[in-house]
C-alpha positions as CSV (number, residue, x, y, z in Angstrom):
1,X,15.6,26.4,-26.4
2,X,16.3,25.1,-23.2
3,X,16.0,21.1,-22.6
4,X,17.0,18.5,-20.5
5,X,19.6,15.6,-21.5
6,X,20.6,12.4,-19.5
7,X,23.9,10.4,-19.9
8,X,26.0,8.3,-17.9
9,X,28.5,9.6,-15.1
10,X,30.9,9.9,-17.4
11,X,29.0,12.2,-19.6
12,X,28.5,10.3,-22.4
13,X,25.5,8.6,-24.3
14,X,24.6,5.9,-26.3
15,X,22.1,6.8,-28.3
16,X,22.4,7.1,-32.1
17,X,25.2,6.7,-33.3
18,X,26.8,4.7,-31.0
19,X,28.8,6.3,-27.5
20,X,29.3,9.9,-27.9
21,X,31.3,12.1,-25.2
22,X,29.4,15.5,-24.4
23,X,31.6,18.6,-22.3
24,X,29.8,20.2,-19.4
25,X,29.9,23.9,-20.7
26,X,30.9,23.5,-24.0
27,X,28.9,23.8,-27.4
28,X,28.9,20.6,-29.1
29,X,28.0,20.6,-32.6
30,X,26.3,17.9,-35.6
31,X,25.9,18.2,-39.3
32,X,22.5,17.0,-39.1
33,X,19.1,16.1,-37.3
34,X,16.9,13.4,-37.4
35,X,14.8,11.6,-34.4
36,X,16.4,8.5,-33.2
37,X,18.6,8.4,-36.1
38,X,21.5,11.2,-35.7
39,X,22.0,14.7,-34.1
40,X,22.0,15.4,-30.3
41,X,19.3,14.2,-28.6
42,X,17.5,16.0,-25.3
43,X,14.1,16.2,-24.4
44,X,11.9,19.2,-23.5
45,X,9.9,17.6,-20.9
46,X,12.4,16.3,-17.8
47,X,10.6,13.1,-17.1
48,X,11.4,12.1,-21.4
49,X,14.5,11.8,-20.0
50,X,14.5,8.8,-17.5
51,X,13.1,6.6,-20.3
52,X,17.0,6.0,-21.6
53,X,18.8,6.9,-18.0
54,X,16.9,5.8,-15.1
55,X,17.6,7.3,-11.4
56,X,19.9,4.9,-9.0
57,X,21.6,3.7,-12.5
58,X,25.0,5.5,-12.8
59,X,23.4,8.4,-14.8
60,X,23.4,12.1,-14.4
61,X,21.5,15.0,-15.8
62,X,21.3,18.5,-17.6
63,X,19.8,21.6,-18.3
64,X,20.8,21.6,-21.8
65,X,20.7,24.5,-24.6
66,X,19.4,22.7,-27.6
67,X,19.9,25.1,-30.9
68,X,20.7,25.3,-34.7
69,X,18.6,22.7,-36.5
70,X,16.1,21.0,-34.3
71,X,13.5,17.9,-35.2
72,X,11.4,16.4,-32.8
73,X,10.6,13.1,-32.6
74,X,6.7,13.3,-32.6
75,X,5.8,10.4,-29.9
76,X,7.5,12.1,-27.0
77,X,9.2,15.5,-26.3
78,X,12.7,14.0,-27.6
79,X,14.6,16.8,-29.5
80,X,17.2,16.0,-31.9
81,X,19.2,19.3,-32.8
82,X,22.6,20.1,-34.2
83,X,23.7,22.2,-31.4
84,X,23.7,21.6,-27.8
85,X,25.7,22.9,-23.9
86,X,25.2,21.3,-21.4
87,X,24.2,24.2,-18.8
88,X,23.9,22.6,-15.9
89,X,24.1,19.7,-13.6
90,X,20.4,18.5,-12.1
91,X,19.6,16.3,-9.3
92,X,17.0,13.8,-9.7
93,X,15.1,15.8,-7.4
94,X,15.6,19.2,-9.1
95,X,14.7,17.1,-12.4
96,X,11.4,16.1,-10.9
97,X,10.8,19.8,-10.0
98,X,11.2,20.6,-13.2
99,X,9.1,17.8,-14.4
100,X,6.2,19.5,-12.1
101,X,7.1,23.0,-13.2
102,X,6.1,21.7,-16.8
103,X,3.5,20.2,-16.1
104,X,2.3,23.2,-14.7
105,X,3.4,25.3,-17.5
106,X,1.9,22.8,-20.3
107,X,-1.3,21.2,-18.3
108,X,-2.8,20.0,-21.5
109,X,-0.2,18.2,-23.4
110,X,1.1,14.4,-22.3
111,X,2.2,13.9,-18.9
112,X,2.1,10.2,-17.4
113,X,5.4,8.4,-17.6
114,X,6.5,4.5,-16.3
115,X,9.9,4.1,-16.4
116,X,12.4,2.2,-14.8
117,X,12.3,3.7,-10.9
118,X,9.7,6.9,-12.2
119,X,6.0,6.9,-12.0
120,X,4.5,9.6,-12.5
121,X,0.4,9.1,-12.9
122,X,-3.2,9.9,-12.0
123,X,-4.5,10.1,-8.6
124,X,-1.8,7.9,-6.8
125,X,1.8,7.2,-6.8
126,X,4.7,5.6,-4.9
127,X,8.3,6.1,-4.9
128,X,10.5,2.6,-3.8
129,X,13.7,3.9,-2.5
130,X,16.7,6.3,-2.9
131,X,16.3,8.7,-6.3
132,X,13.1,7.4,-7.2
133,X,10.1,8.9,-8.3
134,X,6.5,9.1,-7.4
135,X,4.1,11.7,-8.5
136,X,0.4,12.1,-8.3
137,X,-1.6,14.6,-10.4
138,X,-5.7,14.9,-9.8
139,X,-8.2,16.6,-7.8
140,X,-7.3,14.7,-4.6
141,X,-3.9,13.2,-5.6
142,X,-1.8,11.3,-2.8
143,X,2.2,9.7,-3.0
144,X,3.4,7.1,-0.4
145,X,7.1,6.0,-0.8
146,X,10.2,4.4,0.9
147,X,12.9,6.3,2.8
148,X,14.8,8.7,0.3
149,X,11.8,8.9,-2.2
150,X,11.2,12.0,-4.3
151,X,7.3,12.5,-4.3
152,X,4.9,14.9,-5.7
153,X,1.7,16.0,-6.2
154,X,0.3,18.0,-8.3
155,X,-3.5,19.2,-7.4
156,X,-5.8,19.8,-10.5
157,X,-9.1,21.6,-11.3
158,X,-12.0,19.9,-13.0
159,X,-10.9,21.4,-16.1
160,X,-7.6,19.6,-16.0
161,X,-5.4,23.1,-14.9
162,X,-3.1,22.6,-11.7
163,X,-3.8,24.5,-9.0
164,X,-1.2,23.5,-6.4
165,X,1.6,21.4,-6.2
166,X,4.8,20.1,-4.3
167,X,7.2,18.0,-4.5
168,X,9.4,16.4,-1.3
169,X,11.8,13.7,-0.3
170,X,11.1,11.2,2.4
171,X,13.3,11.5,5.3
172,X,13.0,13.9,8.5
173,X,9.4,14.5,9.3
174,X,8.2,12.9,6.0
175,X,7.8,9.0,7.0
176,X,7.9,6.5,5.0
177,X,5.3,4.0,3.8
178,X,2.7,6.8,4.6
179,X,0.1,7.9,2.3
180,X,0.0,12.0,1.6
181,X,-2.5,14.5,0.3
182,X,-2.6,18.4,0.0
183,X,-4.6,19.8,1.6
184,X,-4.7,23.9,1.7
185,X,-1.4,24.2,0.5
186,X,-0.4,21.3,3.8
187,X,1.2,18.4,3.3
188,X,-0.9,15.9,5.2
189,X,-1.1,11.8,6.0
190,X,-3.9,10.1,4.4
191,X,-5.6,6.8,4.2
192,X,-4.2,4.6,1.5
């Protein structure tokens, strides 16, 4: 199945078992599974990820291809599984694409996450610098965030299902410190 997996820059982790050294390309491979005990650890949805390797902190991140024995954890969408390759390199932007894309995908199951320089919630959000995070989902979600922010917003239905949604850095045309809505598929300034 396909995941995603942070680590430091120099592609290891610490969860586990102590440091472990992963190989961009190359299968990797355990004995066992078990949650938060032993295996190789990855989650299915991207934003799981930033609870053990926040943004801005010297970490990377992966599209990963979690396979042979696989447990998950039950709490969250951590995967522990005895085989993993690391596919391939994400930015924290394309990683809170992805998060969106899931959420998209999966509307029904868990979505809010608070973690260190993330926030993803209901109705409003706000992104605080450089490879941070700050998405909105509702019926009339809006982000505000400093310069080099990665916002979103993800516009729902009354029935919970989204039915729009964007995600953009601000810089450019995108100011900072400025509230924004969708609003017919526009990105548009807002009252706070």
């Amino acid at each position: 199945m396909i995941a995603y997996k942070g680590c430091w820059e120099d592609l290891t982790c610490t969860f586990g078992k102590g440091k472990y050294q992963y190989f961009k390309g190359r299968k990797i491979k355990e004995e066992s599974s078990k949650c938060a005990a032993r295996g190789l650890h990855c989650a299915e949805y991207p934003f799981d990820c930033f609870h053990w390797y926040p943004p801005g902190k010297g970490c990377c991140y992966f599209e990963v291809e979690a396979a042979g024995s696989l447990d998950e954890c039950g709490w969250d969408t951590q995967i522990s599984c005895t085989e993993m390759t690391l596919l391939r390199q994400l930015t924290v932007f394309q990683m809170a694409a992805r998060g969106m894309m899931y959420m998209v995908e999966y509307p029904k199951r868990a979505w809010e996450c608070q973690a260190e320089g993330v926030s993803v919630t209901r109705d409003r959000a706000q992104g605080h610098g450089p490879d941070t995070i700050g998405i909105a989902r509702g019926e009339r979600p809006k982000v505000k965030g400093a310069e080099g922010s990665i916002l979103g917003l993800l516009c729902e239905d009354s029935d919970g299902n989204i039915i729009d949604a964007k995600v953009f850095q601000v810089k450019g045309r995108i100011k900072p410190d400025t509230w924004y809505r969708l609003e017919g598929r526009v990105l548009k300034e807002t009252e706070g």
